[in-house]
Biopython code that builds the backbone (N, CA, C, O; Angstrom):
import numpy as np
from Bio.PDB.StructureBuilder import StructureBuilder

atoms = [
    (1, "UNK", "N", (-5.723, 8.958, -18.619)),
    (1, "UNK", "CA", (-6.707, 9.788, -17.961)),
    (1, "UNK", "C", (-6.532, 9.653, -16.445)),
    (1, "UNK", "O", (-6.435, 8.543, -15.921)),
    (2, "UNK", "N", (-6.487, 10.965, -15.642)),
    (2, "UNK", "CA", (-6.350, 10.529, -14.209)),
    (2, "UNK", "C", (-7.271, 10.260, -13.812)),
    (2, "UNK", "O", (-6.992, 9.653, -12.778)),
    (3, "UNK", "N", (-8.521, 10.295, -13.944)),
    (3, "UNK", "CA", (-9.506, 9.676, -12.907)),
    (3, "UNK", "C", (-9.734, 8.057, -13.553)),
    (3, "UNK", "O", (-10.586, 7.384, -12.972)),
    (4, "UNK", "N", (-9.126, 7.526, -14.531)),
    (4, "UNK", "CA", (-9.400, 6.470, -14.979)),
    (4, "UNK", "C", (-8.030, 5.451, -13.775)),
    (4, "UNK", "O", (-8.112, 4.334, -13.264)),
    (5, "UNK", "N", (-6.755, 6.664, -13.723)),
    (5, "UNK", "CA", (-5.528, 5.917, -13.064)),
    (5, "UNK", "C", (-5.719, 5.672, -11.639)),
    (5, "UNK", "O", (-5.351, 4.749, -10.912)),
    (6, "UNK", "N", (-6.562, 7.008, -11.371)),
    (6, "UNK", "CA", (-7.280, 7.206, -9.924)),
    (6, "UNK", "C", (-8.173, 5.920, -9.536)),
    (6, "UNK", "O", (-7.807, 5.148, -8.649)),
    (7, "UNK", "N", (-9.198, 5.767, -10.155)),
    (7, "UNK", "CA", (-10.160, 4.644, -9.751)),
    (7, "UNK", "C", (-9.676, 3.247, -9.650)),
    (7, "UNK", "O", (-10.219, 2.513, -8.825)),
    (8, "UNK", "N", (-8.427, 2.658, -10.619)),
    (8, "UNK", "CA", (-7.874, 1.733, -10.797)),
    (8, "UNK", "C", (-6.888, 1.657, -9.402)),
    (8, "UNK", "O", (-6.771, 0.565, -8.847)),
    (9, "UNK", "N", (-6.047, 3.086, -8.750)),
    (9, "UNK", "CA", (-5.378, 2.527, -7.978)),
    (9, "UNK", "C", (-6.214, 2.546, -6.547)),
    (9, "UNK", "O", (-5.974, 1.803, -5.595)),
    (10, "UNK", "N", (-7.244, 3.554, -6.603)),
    (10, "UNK", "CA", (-8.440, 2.380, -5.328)),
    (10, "UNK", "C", (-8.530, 1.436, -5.451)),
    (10, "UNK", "O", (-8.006, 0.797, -4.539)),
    (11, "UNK", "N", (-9.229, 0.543, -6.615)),
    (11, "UNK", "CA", (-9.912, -0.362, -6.386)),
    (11, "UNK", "C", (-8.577, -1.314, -6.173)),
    (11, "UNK", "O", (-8.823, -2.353, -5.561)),
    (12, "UNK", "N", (-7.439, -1.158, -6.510)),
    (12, "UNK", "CA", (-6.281, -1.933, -6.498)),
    (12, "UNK", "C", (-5.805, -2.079, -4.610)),
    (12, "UNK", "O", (-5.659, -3.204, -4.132)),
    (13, "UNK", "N", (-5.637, -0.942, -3.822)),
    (13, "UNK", "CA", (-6.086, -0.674, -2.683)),
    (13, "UNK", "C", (-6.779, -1.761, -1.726)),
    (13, "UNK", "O", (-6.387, -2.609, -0.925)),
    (14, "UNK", "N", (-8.108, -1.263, -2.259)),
    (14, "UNK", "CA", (-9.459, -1.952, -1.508)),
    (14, "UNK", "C", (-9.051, -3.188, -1.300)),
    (14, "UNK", "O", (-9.068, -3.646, -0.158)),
    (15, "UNK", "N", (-8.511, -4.113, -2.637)),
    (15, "UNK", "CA", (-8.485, -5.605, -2.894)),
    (15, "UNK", "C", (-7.298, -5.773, -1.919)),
    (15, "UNK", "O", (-7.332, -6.848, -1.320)),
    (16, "UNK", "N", (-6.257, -4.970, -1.616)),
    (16, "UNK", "CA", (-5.153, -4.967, -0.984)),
    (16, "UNK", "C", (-5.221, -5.152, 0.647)),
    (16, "UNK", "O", (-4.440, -5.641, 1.463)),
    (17, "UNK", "N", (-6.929, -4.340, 0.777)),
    (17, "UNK", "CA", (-6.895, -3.815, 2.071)),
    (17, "UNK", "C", (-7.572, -5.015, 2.513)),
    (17, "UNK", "O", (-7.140, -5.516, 3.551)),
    (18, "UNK", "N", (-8.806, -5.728, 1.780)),
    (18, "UNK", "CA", (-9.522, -7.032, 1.946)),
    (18, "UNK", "C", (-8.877, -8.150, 2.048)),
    (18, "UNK", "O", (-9.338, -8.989, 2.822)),
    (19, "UNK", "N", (-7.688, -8.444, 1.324)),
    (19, "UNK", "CA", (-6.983, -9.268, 1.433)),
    (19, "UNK", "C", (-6.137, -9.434, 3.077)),
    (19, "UNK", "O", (-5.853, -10.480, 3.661)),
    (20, "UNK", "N", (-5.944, -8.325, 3.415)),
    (20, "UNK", "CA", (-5.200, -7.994, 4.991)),
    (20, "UNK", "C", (-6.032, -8.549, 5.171)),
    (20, "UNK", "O", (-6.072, -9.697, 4.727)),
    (21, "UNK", "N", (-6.950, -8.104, 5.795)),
    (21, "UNK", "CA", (-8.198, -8.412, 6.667)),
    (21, "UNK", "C", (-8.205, -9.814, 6.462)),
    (21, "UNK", "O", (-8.230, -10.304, 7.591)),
    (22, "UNK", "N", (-8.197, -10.495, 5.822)),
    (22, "UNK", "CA", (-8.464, -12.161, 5.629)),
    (22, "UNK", "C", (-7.471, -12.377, 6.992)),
    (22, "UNK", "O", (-7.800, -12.543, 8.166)),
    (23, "UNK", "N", (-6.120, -12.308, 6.362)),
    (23, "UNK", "CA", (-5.202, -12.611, 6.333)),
    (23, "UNK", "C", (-4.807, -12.528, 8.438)),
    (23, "UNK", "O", (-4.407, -13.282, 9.325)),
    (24, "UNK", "N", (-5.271, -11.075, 8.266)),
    (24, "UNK", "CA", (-5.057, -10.487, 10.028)),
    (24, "UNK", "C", (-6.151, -11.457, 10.781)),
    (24, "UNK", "O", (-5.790, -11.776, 11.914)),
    (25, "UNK", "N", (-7.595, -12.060, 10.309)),
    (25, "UNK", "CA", (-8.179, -12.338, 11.097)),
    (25, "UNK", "C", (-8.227, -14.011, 10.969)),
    (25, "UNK", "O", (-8.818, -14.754, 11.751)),
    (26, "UNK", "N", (-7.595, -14.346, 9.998)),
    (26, "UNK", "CA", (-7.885, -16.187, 9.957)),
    (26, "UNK", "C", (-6.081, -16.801, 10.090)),
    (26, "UNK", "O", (-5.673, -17.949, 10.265)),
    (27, "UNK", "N", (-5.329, -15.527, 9.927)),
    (27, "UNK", "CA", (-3.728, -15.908, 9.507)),
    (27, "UNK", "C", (-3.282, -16.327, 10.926)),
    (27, "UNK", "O", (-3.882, -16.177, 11.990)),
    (28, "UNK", "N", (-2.039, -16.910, 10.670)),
    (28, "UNK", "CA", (-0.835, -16.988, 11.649)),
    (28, "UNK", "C", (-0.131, -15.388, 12.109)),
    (28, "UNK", "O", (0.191, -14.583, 11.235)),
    (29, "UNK", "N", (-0.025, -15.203, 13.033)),
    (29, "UNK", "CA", (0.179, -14.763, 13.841)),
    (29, "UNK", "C", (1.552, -13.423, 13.484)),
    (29, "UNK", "O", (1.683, -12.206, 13.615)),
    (30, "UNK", "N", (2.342, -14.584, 12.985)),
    (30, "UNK", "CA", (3.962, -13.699, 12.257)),
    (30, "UNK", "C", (3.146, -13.186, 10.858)),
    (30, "UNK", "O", (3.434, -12.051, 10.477)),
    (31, "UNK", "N", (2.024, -14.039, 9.972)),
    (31, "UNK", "CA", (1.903, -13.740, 8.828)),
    (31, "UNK", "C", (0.993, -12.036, 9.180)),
    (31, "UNK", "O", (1.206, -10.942, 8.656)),
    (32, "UNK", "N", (0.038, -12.398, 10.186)),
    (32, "UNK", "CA", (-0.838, -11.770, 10.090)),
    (32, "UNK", "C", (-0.487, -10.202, 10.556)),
    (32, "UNK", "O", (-1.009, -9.182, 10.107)),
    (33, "UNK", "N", (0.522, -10.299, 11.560)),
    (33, "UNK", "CA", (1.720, -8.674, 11.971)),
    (33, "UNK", "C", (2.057, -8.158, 10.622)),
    (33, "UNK", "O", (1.987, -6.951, 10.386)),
    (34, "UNK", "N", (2.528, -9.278, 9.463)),
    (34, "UNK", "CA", (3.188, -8.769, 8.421)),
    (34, "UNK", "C", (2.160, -8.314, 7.348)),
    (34, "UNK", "O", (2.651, -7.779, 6.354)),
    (35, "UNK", "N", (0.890, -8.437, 7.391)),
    (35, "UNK", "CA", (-0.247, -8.054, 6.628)),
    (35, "UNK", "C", (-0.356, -6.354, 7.337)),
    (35, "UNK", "O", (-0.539, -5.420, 6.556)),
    (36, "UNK", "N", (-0.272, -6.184, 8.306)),
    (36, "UNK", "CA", (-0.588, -5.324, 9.459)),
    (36, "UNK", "C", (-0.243, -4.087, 8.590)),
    (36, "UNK", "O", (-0.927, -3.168, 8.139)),
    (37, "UNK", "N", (1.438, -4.493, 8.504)),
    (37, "UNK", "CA", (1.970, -3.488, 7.987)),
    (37, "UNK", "C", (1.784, -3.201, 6.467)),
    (37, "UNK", "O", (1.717, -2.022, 6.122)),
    (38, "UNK", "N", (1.693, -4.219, 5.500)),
    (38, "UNK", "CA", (1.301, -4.038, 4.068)),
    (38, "UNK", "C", (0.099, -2.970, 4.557)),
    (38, "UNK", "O", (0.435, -1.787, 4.496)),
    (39, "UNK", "N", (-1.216, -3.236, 5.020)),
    (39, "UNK", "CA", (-1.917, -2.609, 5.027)),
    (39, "UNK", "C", (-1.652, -0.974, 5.454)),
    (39, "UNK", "O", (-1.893, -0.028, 4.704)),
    (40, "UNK", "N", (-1.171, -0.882, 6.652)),
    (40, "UNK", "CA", (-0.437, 0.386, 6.728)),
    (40, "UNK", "C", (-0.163, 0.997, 5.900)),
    (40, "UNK", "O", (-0.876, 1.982, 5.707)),
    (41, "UNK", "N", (0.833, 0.792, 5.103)),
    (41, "UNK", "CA", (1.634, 1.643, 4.165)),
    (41, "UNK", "C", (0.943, 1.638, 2.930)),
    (41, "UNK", "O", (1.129, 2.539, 2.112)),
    (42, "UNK", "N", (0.033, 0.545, 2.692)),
    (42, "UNK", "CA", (-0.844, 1.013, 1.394)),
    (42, "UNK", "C", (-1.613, 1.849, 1.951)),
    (42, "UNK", "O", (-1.982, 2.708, 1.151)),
    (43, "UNK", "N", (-2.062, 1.988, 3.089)),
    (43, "UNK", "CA", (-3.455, 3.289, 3.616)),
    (43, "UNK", "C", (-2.219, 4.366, 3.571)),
    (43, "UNK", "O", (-2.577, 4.764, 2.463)),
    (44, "UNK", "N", (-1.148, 5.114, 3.823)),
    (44, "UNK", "CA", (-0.412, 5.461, 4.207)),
    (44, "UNK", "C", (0.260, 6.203, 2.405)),
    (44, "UNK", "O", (0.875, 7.265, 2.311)),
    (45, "UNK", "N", (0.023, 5.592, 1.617)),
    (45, "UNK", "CA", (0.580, 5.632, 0.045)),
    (45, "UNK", "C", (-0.543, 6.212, -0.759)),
    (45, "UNK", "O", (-0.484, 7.083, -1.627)),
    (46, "UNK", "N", (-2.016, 5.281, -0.101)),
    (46, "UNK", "CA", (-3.307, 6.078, -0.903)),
    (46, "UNK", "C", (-3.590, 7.562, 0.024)),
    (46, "UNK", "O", (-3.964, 8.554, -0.602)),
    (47, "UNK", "N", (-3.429, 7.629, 1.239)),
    (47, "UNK", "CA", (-4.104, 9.542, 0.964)),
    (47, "UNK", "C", (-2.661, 10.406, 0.853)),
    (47, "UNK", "O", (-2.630, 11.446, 1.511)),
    (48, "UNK", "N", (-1.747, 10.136, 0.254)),
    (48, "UNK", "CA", (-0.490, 10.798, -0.571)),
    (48, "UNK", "C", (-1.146, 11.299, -2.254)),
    (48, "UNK", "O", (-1.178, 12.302, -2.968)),
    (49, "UNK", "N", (-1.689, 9.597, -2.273)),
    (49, "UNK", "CA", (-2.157, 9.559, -3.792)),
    (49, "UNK", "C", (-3.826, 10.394, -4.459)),
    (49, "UNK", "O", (-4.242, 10.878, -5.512)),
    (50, "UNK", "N", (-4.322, 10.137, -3.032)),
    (50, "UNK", "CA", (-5.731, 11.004, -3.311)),
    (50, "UNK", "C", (-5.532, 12.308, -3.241)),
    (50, "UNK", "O", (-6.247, 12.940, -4.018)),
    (51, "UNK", "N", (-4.607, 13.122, -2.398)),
    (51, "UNK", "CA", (-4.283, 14.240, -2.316)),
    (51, "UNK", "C", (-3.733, 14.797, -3.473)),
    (51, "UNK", "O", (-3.973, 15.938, -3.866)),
    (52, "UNK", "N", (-2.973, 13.968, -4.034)),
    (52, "UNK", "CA", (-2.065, 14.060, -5.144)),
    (52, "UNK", "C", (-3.409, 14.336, -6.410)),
    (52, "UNK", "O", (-3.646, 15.398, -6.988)),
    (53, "UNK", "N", (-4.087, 13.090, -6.564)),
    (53, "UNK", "CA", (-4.628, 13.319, -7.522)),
    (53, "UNK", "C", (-5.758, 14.750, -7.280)),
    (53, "UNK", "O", (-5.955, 15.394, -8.310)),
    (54, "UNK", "N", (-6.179, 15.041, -6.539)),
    (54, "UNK", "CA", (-7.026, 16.052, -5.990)),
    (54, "UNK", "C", (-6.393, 17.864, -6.429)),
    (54, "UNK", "O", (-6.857, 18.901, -6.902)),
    (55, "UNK", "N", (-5.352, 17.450, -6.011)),
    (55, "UNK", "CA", (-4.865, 18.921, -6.605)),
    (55, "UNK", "C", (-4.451, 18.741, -8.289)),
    (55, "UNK", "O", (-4.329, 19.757, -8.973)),
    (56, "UNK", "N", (-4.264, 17.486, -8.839)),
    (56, "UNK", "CA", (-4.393, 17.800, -10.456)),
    (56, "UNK", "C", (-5.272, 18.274, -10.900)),
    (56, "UNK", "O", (-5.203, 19.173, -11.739)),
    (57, "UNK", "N", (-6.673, 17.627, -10.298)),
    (57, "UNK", "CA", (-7.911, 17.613, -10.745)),
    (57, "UNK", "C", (-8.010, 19.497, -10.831)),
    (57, "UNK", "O", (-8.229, 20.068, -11.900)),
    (58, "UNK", "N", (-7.815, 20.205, -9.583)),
    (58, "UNK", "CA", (-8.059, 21.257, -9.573)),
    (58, "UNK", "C", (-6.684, 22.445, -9.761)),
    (58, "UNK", "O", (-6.529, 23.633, -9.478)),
    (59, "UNK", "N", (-6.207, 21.834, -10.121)),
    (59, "UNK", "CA", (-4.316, 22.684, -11.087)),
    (59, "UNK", "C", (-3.924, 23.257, -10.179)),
    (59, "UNK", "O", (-3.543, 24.415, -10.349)),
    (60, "UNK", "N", (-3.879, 22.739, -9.050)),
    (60, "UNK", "CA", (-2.868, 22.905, -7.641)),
    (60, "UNK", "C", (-1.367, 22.783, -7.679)),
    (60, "UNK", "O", (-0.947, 21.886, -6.949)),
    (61, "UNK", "N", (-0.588, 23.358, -8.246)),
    (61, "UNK", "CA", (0.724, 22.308, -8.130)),
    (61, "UNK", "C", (1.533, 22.587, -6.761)),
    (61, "UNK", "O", (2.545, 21.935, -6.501)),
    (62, "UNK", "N", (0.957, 23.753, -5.756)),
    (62, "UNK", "CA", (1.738, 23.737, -4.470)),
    (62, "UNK", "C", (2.259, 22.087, -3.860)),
    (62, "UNK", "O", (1.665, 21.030, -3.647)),
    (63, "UNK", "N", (3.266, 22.420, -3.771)),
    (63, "UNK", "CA", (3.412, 20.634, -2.889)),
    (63, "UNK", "C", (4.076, 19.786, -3.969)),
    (63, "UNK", "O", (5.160, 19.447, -3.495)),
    (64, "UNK", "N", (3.971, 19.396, -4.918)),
    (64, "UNK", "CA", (3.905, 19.173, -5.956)),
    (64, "UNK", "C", (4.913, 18.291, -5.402)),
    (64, "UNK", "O", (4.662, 17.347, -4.653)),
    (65, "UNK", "N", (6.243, 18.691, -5.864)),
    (65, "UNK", "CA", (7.361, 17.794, -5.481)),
    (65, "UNK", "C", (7.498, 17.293, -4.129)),
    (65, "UNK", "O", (7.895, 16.184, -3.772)),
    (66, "UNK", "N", (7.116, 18.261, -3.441)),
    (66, "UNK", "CA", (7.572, 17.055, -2.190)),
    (66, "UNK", "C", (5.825, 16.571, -1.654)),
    (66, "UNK", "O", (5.351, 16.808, -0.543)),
    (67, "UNK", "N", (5.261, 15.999, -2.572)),
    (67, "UNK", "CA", (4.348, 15.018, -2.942)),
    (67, "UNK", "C", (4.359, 13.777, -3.236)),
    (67, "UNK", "O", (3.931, 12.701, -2.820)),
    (68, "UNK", "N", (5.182, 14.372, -4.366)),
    (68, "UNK", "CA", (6.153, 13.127, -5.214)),
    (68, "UNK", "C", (7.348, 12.486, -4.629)),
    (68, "UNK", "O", (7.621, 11.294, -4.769)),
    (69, "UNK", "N", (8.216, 13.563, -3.801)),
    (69, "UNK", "CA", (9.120, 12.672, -2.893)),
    (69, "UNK", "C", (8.340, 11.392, -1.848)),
    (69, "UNK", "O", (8.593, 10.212, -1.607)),
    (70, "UNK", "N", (7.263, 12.391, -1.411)),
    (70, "UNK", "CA", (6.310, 11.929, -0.223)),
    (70, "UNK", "C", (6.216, 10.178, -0.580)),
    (70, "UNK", "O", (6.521, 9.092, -0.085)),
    (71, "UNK", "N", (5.674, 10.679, -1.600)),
    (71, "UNK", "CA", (4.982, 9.121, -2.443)),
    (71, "UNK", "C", (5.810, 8.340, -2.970)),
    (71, "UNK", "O", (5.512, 7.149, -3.068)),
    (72, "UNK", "N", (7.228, 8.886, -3.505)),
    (72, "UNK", "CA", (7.902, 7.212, -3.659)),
    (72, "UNK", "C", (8.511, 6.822, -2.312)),
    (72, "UNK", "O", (8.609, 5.626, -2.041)),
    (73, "UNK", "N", (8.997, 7.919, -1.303)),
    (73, "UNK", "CA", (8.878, 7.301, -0.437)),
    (73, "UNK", "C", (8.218, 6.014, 0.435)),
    (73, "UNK", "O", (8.838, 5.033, 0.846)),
    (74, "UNK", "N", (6.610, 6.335, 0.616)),
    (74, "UNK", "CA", (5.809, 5.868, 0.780)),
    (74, "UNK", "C", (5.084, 4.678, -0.254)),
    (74, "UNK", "O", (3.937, 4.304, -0.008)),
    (75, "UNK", "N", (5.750, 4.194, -1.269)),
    (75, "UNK", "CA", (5.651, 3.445, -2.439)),
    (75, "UNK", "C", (7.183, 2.352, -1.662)),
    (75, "UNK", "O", (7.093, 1.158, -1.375)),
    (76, "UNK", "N", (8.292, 3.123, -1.514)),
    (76, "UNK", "CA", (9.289, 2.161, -1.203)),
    (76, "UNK", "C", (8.680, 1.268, 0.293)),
    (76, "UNK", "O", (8.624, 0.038, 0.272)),
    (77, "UNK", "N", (8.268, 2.048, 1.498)),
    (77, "UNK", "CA", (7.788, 1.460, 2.559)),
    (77, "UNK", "C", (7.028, 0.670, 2.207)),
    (77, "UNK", "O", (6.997, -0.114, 3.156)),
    (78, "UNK", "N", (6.213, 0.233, 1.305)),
    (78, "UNK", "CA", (4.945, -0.640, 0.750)),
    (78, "UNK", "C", (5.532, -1.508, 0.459)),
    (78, "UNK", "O", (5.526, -2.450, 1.252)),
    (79, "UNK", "N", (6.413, -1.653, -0.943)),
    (79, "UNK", "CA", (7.244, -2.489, -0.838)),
    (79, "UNK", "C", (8.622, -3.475, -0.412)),
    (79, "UNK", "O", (9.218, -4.303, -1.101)),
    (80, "UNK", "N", (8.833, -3.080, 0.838)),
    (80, "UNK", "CA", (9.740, -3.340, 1.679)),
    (80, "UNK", "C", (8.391, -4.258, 2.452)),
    (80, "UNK", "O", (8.404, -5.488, 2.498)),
    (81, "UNK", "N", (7.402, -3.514, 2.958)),
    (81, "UNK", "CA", (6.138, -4.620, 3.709)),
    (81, "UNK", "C", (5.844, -5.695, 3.422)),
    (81, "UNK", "O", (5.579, -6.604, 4.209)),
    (82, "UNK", "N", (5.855, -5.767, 1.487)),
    (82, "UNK", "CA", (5.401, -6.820, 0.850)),
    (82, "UNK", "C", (6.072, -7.667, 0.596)),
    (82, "UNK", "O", (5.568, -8.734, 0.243)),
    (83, "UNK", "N", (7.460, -7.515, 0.678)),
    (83, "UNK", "CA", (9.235, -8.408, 1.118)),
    (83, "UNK", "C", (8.839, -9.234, 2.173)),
    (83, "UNK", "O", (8.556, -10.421, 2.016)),
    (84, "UNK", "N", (8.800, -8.482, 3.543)),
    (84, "UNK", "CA", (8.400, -8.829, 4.804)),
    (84, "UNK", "C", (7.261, -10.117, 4.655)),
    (84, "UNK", "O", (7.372, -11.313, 4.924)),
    (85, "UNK", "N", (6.180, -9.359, 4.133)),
    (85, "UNK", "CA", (4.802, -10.474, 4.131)),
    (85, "UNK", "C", (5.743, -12.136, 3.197)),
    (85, "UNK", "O", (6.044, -13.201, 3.737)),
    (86, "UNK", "N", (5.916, -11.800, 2.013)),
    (86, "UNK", "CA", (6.240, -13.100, 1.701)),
    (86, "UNK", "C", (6.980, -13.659, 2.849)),
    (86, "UNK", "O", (6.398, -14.399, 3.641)),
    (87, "UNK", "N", (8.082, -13.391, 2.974)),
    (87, "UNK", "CA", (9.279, -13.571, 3.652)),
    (87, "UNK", "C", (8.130, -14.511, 4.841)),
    (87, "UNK", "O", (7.835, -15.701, 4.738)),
    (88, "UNK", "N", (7.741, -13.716, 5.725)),
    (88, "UNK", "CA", (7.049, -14.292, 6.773)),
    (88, "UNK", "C", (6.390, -15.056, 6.248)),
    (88, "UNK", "O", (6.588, -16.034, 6.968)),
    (89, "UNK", "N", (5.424, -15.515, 5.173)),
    (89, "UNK", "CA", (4.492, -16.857, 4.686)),
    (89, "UNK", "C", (5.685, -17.701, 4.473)),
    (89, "UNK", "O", (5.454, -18.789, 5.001)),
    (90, "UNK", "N", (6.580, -17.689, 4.063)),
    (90, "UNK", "CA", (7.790, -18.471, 3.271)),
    (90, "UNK", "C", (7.981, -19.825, 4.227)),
    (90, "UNK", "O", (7.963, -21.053, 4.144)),
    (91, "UNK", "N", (8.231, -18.443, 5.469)),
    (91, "UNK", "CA", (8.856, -19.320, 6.593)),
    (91, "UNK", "C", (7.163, -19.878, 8.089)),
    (91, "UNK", "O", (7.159, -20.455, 9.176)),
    (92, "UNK", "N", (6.101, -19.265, 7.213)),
    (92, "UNK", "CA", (4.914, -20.078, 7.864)),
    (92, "UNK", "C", (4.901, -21.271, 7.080)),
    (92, "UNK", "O", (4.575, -22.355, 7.565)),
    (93, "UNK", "N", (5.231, -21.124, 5.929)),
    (93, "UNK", "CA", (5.186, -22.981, 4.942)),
    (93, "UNK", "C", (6.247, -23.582, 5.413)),
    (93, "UNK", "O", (6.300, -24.806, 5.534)),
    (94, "UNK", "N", (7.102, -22.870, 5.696)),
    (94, "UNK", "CA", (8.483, -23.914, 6.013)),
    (94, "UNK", "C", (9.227, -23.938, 4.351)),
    (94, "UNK", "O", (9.771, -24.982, 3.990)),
    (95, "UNK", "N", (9.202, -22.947, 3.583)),
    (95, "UNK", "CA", (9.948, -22.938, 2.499)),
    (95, "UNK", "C", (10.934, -21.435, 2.580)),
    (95, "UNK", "O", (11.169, -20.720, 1.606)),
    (96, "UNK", "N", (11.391, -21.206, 3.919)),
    (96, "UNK", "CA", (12.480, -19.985, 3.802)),
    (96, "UNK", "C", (13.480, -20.174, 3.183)),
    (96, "UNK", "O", (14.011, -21.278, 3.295)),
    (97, "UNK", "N", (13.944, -19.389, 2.513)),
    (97, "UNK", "CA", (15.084, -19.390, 1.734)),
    (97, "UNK", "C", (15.740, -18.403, 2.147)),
    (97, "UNK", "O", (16.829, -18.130, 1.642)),
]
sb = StructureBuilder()
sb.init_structure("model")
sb.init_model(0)
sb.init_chain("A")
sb.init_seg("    ")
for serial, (resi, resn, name, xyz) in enumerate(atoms, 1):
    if name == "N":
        sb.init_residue(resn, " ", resi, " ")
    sb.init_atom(name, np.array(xyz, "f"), 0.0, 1.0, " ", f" {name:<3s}", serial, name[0])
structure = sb.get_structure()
């Protein structure tokens, strides 16, 4: 159901976006740049995805594909951030590899 996939990848989001915020305001400095950007690109991935889901809801398919390009695009930048974020805690513990 999309509004069931919809609500799940907010609230998945939110927890994403709360977690930055910890992170930007109590973190180290390299960690907390690298939250910066997770957060970015998840805000940056969700109104791809709200848009997206918005025209299902109402049988829009203009855009359609390059929606979907839009968004794995914007799915790869997310996870390239979340590389980065470990990467940077790795080497705030002193366990870089």
């Amino acid at each position: 159901d999309l509004d069931e996939k919809t609500g799940r990848f907010v609230t998945l989001a939110r927890e994403v976006h709360r977690a930055c915020e910890i992170v930007i305001l109590e973190g180290p400095e390299s960690v907390a740049g690298a939250a910066e950007h997770i957060a970015g690109a998840s805000s940056d991935l969700s109104h791809v995805m709200r848009r997206m889901a918005e025209n299902a809801r109402t049988g829009d398919t203009t855009g359609r594909t390059e929606d979907m390009a839009l968004a794995a695009e914007r799915e790869r930048t997310l996870y390239q951030a979340v590389k980065d974020f470990r990467l940077a805690a790795r080497r705030t513990l002193g366990k870089a590899t």
